[in-house]
Each structure stands twice: as structure tokens, then as C-alpha cells.
N, CA, C and O of each residue as an XYZ file, in Angstrom:
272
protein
N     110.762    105.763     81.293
C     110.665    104.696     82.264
C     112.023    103.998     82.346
O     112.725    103.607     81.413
N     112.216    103.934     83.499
C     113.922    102.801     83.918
C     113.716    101.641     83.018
O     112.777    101.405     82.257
N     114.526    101.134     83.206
C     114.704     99.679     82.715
C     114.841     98.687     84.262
O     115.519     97.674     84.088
N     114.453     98.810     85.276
C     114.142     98.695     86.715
C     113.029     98.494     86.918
O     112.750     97.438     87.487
N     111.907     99.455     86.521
C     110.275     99.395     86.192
C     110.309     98.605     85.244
O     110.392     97.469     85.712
N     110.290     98.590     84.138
C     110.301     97.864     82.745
C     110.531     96.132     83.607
O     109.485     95.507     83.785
N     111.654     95.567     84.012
C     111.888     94.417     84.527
C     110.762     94.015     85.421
O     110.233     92.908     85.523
N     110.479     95.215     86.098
C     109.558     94.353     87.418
C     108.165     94.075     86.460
O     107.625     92.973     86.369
N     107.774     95.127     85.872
C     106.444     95.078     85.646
C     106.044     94.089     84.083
O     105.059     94.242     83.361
N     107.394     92.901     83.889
C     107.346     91.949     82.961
C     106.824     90.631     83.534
O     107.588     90.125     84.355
N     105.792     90.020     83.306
C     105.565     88.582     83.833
C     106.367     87.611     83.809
O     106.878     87.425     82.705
N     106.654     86.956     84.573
C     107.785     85.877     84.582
C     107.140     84.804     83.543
O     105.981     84.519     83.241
N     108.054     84.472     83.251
C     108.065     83.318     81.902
C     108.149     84.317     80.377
O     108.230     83.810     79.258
N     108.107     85.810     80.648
C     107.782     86.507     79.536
C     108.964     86.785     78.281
O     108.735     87.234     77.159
N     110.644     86.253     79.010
C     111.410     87.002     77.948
C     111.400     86.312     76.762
O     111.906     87.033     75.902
N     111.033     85.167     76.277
C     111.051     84.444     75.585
C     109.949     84.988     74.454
O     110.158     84.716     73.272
N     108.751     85.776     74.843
C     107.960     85.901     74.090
C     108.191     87.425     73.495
O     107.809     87.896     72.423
N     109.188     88.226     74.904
C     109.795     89.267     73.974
C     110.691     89.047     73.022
O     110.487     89.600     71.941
N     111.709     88.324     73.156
C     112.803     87.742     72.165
C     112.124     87.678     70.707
O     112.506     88.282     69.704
N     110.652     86.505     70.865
C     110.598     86.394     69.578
C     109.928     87.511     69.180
O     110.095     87.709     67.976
N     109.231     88.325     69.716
C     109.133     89.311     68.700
C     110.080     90.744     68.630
O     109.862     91.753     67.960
N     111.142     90.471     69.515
C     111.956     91.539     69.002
C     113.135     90.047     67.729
O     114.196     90.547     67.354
N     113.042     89.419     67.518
C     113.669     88.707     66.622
C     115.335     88.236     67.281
O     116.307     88.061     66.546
N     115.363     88.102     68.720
C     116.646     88.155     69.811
C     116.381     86.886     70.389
O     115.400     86.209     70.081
N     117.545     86.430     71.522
C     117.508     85.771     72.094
C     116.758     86.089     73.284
O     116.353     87.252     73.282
N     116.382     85.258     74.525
C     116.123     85.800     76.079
C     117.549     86.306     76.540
O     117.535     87.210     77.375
N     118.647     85.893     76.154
C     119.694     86.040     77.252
C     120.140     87.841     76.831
O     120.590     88.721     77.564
N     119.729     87.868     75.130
C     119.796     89.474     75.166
C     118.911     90.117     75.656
O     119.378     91.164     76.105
N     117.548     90.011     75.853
C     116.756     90.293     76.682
C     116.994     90.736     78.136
O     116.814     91.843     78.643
N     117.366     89.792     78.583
C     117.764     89.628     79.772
C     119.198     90.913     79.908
O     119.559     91.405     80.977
N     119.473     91.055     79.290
C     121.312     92.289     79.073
C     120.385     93.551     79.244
O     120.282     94.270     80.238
N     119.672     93.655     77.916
C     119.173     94.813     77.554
C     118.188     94.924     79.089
O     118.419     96.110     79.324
N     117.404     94.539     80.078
C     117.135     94.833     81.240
C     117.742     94.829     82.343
O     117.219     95.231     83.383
N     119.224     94.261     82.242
C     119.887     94.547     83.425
C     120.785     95.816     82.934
O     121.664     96.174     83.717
N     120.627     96.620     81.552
C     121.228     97.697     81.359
C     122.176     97.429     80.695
O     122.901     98.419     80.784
N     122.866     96.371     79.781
C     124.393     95.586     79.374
C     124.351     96.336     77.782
O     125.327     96.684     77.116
N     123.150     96.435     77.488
C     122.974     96.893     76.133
C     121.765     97.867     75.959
O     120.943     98.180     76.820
N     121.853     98.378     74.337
C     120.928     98.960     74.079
C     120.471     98.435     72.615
O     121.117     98.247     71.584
N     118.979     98.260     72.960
C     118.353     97.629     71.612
C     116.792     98.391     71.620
O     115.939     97.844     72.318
N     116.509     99.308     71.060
C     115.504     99.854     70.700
C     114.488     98.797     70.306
O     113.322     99.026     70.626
N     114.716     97.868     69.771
C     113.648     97.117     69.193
C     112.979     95.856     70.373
O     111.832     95.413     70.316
N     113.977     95.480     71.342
C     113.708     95.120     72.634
C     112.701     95.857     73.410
O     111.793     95.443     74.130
N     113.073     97.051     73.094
C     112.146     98.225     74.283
C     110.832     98.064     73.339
O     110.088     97.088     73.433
N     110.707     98.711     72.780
C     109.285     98.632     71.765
C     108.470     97.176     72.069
O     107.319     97.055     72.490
N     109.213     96.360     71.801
C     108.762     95.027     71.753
C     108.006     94.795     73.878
O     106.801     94.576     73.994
N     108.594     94.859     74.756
C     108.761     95.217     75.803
C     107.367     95.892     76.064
O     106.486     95.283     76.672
N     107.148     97.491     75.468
C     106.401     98.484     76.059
C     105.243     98.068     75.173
O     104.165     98.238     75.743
N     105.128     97.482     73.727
C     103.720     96.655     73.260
C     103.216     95.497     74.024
O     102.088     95.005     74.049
N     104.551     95.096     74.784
C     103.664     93.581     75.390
C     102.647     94.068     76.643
O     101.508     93.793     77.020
N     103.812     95.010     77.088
C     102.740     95.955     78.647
C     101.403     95.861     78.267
O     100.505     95.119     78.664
N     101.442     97.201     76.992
C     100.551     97.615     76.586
C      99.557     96.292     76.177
O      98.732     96.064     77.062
N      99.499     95.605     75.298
C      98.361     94.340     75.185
C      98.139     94.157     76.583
O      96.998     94.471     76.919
N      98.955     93.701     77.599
C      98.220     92.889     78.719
C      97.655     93.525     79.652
O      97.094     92.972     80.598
N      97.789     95.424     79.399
C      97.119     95.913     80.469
C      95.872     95.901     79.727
O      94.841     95.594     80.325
N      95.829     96.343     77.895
C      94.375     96.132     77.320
C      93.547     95.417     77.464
O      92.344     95.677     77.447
N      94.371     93.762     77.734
C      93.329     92.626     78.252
C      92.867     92.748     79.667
O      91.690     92.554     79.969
N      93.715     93.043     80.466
C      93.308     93.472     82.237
C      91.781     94.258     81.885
O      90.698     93.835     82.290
N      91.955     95.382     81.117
C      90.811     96.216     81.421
C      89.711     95.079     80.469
O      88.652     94.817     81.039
N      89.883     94.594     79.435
C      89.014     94.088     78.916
C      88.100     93.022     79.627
O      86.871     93.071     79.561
N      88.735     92.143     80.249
C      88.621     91.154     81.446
C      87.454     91.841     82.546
O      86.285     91.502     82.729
N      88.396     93.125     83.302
C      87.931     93.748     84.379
C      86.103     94.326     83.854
O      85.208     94.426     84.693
N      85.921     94.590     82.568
C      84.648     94.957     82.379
C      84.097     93.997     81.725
O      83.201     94.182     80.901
N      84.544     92.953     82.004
C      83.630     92.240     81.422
C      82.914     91.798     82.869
O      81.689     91.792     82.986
N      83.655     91.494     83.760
C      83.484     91.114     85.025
C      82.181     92.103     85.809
O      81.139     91.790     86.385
N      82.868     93.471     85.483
C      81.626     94.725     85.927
C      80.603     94.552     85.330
O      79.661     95.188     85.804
N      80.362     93.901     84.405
C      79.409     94.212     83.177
C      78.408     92.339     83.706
O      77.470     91.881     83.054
N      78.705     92.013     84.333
C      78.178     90.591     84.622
C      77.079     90.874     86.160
O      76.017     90.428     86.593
N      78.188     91.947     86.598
C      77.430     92.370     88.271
C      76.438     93.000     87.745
O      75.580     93.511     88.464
């Protein structure tokens, strides 16, 4: 995946919560998605946050099905 996708598909207000768990600032955050750097532990940190919030989307979404 780009780091193009990766940016768009981050919620705004979010670099801050990647920072702290990649143990970084936002403004490296912010490098490492406009491409300035490379930090493996950014990306990871990044592709777990996806991952939780699409887990909660679906968790949400059936709970919702599960009410109809």
C-alpha cells in the first residue's frame, strides 16, 4: 500500500495517537506520510490503527444488523 492510501484512509485528528504508539512525534508522522522518511514502526503502528477501527466498523455494523 502507498503511503498516499495510508494518509487518506487516516482519520483526522489521528497522528497524535499514531505518534504515541509508535513512541514519535506527529511532525515525524506527518514526514514518514508525505514520504521524507522511513520508520517501520510508524507503518505498523499506522496499519494496527486501520486495522482496530475497521474491527470496530464491523463490530458496530452488526450490532446494528443484529437489532433489525
Amino acid at each position: 500500500m502507498e503511503r498516499t492510501e495510508l494518509k487518506a484512509m487516516v482519520p483526522h485528528g489521528y497522528y497524535k495517537i499514531i505518534a504515541q504508539k509508535a513512541g514519535t512525534t506527529t511532525q515525524t508522522v506527518s514526514q514518514f506520510l508525505r514520504g521524507n522518511n522511513n520508520n517501520v514502526t510508524i507503518e505498523i503502528a499506522i496499519l494496527e490503527l486501520l486495522a482496530d477501527l475497521a474491527e470496530k466498523k464491523r463490530g458496530l455494523v452488526d450490532r446494528i444488523k443484529a437489532t433489525n
